[in-house]
C-alpha positions as CSV (number, residue, x, y, z in Angstrom):
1,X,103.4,120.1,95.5
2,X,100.3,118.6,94.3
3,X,99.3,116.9,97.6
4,X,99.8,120.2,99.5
5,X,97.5,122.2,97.1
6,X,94.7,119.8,97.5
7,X,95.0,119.3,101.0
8,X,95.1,123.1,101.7
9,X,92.2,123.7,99.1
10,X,90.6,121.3,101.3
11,X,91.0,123.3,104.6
12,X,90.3,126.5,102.8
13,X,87.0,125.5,102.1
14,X,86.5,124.4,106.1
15,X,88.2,127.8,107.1
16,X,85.7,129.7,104.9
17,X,82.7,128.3,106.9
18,X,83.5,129.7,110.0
19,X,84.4,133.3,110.9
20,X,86.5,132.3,113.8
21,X,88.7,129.2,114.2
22,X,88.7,126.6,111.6
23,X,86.5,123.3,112.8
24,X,84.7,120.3,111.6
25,X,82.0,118.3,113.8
26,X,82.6,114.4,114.8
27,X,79.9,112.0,115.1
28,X,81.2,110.1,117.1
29,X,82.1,112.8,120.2
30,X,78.4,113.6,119.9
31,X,78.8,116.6,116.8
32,X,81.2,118.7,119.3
33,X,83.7,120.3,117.5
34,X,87.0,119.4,116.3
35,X,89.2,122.5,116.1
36,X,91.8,122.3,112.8
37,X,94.3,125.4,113.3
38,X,96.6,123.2,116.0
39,X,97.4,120.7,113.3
40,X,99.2,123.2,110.8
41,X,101.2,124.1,113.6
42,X,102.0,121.2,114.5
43,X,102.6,120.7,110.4
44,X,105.1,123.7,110.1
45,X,107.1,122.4,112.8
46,X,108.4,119.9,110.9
47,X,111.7,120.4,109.4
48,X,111.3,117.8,106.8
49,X,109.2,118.0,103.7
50,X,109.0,114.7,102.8
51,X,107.2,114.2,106.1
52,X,104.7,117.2,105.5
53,X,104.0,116.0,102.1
54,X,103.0,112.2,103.7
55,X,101.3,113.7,106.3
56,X,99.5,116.2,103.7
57,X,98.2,112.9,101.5
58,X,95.9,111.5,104.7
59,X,94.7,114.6,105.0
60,X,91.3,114.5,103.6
61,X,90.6,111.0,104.5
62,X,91.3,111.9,108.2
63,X,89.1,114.6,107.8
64,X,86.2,112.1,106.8
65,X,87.2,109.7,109.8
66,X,87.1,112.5,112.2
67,X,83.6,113.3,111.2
68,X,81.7,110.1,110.4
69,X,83.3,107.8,112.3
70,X,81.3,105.9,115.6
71,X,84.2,103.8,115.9
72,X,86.1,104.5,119.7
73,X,89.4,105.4,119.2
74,X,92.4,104.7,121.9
75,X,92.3,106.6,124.4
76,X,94.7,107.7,126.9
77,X,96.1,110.7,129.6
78,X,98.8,112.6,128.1
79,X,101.9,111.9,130.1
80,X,103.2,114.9,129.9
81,X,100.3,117.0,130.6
82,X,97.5,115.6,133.1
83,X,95.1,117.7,131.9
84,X,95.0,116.5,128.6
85,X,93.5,113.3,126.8
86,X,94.9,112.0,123.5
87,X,92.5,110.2,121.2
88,X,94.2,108.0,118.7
89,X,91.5,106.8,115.3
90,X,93.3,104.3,113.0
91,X,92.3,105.1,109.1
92,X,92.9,104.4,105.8
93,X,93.0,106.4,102.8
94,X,91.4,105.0,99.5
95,X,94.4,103.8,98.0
96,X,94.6,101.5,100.9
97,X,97.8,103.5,102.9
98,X,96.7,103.4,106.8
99,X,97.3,106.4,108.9
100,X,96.6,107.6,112.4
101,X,94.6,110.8,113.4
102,X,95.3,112.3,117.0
103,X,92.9,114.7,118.9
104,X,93.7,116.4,122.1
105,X,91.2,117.1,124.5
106,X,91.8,119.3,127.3
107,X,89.7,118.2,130.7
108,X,88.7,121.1,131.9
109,X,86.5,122.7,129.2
110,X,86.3,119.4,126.8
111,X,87.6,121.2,124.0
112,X,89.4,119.2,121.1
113,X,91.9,120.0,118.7
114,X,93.2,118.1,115.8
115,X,97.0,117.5,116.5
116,X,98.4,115.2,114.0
117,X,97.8,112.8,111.3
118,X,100.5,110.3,110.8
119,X,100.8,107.3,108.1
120,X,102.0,104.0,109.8
């Protein structure tokens, strides 16, 4: 339970920066903003702890990758939704773990979300 305090200590202290939706700002998409909410969504959805809980470790470190990195990630079209891009930055964490960090983009008004970090 350790790893979700810290993570969500973490994202508190994002949350209480802004007074509307939760953000942090990438280098490399030229400071735009990343939105945060969308990824404990995505989190809750998951009917396995174990998964949160891996998920919960890279948190921090994808954090740090989302904003300091000028690295390009993969990009691609969603498949299911047209109007969507899915960025895709490969990460690792301190202890040397890798993990992926995916960001949505919708086309039309370039907004981006953060919708999953996954270990590999």
């Amino acid at each position: 339970m350790i790893v979700a305090d810290e993570a969500f200590d973490y994202f508190l202290a994002i949350k209480r920066k802004s007074k509307r939706k939760p953000y942090i700002r990438s280098i490399y998409f030229d400071k735009n903003k990343i939105f945060l909410h969308y990824f404990w969504e995505h989190l809750f959805q998951k009917v396995n702890w174990r998964d949160r809980m891996r998920r919960l470790k890279c948190f921090p470190a994808a954090l740090e990758l989302i904003a300091k990195t000028r690295v390009a990630p993969t990009s691609k079209d969603n498949p299911d939704k047209k109007d969507e891009i899915l960025h895709r930055f490969l990460g690792k964490t301190k202890e040397g773990d890798k993990f992926m960090v995916q960001i949505k983009e919708f086309k039309k008004n370039g907004q981006k979300y953060l919708i999953s970090i996954f270990p590999i």
